[in-house]
N, C-alpha and C positions, 0 to 999 in steps of 0.2 A: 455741582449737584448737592443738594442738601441731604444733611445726614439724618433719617427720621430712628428718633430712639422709642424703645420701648419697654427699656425697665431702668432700674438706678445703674448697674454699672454701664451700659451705654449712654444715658445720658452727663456721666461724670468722663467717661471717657470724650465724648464729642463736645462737651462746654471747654474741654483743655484743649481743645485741635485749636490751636493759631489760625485764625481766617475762616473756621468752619461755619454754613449755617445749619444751624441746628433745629430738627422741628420736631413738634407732637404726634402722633397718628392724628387723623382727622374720621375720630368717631363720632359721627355729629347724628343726633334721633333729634327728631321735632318737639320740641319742647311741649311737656302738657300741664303745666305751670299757666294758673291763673290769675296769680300776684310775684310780685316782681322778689325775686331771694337775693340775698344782696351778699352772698355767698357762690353767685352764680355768675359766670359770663355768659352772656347771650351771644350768638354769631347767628352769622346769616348762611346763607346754603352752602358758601362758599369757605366757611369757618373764618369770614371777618370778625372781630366783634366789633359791640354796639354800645360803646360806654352809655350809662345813665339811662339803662332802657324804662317808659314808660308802662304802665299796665297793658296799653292797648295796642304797645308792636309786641305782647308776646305770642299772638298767632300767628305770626310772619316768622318767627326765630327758633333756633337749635339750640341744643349745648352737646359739647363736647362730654361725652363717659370719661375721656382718659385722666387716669389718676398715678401719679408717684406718690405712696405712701412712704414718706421715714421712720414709720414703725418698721416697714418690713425692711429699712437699710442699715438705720443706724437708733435701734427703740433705746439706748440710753443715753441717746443725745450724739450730734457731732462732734466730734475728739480730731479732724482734722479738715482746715477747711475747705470748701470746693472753690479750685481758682477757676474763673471763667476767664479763658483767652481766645472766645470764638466773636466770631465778626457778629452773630446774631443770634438768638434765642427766640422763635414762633412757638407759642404753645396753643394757637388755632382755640383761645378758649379752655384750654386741659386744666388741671389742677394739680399741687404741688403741696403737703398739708404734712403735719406734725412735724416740720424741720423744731427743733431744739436742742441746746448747748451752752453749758456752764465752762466749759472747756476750751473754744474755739471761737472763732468767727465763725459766721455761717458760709457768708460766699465772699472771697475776695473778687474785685476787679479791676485792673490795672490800667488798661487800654479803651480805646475808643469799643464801644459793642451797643447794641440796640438790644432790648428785652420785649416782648408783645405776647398781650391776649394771654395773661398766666393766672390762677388766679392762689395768689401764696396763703393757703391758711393754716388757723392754728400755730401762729408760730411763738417759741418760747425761749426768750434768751435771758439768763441770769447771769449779767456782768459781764457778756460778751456783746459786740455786734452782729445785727442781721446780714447787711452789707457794707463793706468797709470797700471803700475807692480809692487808685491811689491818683496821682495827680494830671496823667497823664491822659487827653481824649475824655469825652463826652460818654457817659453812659446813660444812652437814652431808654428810657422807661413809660412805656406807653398802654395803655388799657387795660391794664393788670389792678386786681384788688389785694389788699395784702391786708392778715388781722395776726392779732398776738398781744402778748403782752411782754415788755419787758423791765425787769427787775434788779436792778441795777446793786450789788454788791459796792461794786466801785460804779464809775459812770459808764454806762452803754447806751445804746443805740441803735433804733430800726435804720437809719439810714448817717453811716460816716464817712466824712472823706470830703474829696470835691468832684468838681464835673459831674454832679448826679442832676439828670431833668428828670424828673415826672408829668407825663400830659395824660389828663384825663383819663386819672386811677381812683381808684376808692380805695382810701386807708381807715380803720380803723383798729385802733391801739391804747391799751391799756399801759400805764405807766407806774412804776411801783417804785419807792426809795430814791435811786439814782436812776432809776431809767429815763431814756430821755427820747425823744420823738427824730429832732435833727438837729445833728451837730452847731451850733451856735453857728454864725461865723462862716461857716462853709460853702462852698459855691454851690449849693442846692435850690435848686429850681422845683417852684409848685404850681404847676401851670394847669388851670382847666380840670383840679381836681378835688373831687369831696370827701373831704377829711372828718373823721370824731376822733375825739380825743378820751377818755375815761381816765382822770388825771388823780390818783390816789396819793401822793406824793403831799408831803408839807407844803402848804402853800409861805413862797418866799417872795422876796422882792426883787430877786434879780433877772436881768432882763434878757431875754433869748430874742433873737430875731432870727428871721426868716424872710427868704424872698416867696411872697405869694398873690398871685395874680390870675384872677378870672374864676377865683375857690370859692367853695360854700363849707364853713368850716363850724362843728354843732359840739355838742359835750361840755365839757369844762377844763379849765388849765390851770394849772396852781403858780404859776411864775408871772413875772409880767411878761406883757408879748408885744414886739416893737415889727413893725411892717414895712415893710423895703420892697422897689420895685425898681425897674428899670425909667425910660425916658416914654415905652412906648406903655403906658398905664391901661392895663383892665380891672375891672369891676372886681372886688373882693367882697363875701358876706360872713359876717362872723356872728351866729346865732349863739354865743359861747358866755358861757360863765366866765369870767374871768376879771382878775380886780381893775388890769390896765391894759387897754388895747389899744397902741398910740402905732398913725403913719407917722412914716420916718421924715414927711416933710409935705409943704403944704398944700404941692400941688398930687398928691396921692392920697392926702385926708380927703379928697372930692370924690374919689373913687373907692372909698373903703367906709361898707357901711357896717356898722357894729348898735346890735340890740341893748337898746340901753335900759332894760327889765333886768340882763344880767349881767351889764359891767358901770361902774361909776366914773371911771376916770378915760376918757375918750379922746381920741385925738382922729378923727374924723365924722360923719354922719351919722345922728345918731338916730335912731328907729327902734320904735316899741315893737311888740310880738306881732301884736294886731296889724302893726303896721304891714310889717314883712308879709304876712299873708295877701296883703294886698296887692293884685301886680300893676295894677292903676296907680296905687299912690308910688311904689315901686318906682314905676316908668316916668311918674312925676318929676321923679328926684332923678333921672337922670340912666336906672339901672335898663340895657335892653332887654329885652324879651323873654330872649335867650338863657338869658341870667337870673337868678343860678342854674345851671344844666344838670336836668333831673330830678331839681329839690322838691320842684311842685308836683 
């Protein structure tokens, strides 16, 4: 039976239950929203959500009221971090908003767990991570949005560690000093999700990579940025500022198209502004339909 929490020490106590599923109430009102909040998860009657909802399914959709403010748990930031050893985490759409910490990690996770339907905002780590992983099991991360910024003292990070997937989340993130988006190197997965970037940081030469596939990825990034995928290749768009956006090899430069208004040095398909709006010239080249999911 799942555990439904509904305030901060319930849900800190049921994310440490070994095996627990953990979930949101399901206060879902019919949404009277007439353009798309991108602060919002949309669900359906049943508190599914609907990543990358369109203008014209939001008379069909809910959201969820429930909110965990960290003003009212820990308003000067977290000072210790929340381990998750529960099998799962449903937030049916709920929200989850001013986590920050100079002091801590925000959430560890050590074991296999699945996260759903959260939407994490506001978050503010200075010199700490949002989520740190450890090596063990897959933590999958699915229809959840997460915003914040972080500020890196020394180096941090919204997402470190390994076995992190992300499917079909919206991040957007601000990055200051050493803050850094994903750990370099790490077995992080960005599968089917739209990413910005607000990259305030010295732009340098050295090279971050990332595995991302099936993304619509917009902002700017001050690093160079090298693209890795697996054998089974999907569609990546990089509408991004950035000096170098090189695939890692030549059969995934076919699938990764990058705006060439604002990067110079390219290692896959290169597409003007004009282009991108196109989904004609688009589907030309090869991108489906589909793709990007929700950008149009």
């Amino acid at each position: 039976m799942a555990i439904v929490v509904h305030d901060w020490a319930e849900f800190i106590a049921a994310v440490g239950t070994s095996g627990a599923e953990v979930e949101f109430p399901k206060n879902l009102v019919k949404t009277s929203d007439t353009t798309v909040d991108p602060n919002k998860i949309y669900v359906d009657v049943n508190g599914v959500p609907k990543p990358f909802v369109q203008t014209e399914d939001l008379s069909n959709l809910y959201e969820n009221t429930f909110v965990l403010d960290a003003n009212d748990y820990a308003p000067e930031g977290i000072t210790t971090p929340i381990s998750i050893t529960c099998a799962s985490i449903n937030g049916f759409g709920g929200t989850i908003k001013n986590l920050a910490s100079s002091a801590a990690d925000i959430f560890y996770c050590y074991i296999t767990s699945a996260i759903t339907g959260i939407a994490f905002l506001n978050v503010s780590c200075t010199g700490r991570n949002f989520l740190y992983a450890g090596t063990s099991g897959w933590k999958e991360i699915s229809k959840c949005i997460f915003s914040g910024r972080m500020d890196g003292g020394n180096d941090c990070y919204f997402f470190l560690g390994n076995y992190i997937r992300l499917k079909s989340c919206a991040v957007n993130v601000q990055l200051y000093h050493s803050g850094e988006f994903v750990y370099t190197g790490a077995s992080v997965q960005l599968l089917t999700c739209k990413i910005n970037t607000e990259d305030h940081r010295l732009v340098s030469t050295s090279n971050n990579q990332f595995r991302v596939e099936n993304c619509y990825w917009t902002g700017n990034y001050n690093h160079y940025l090298i693209v890795s995928g697996t054998d089974n290749y999907d569609y990546s768009v990089f509408d991004l500022e950035c000096a170098y956006i090189h695939a890692n090899n030549d059969t995934l430069a076919s699938y990764t198209f990058v705006n060439s208004d604002k990067c110079d040095d390219i290692r896959g398909i290169a597409v003007t502004t004009v282009q991108l709006k196109d989904p004609a010239y688009m589907q030309s080249k090869g991108l489906p339909v589909e793709m990007p999911a929700g950008t149009r």
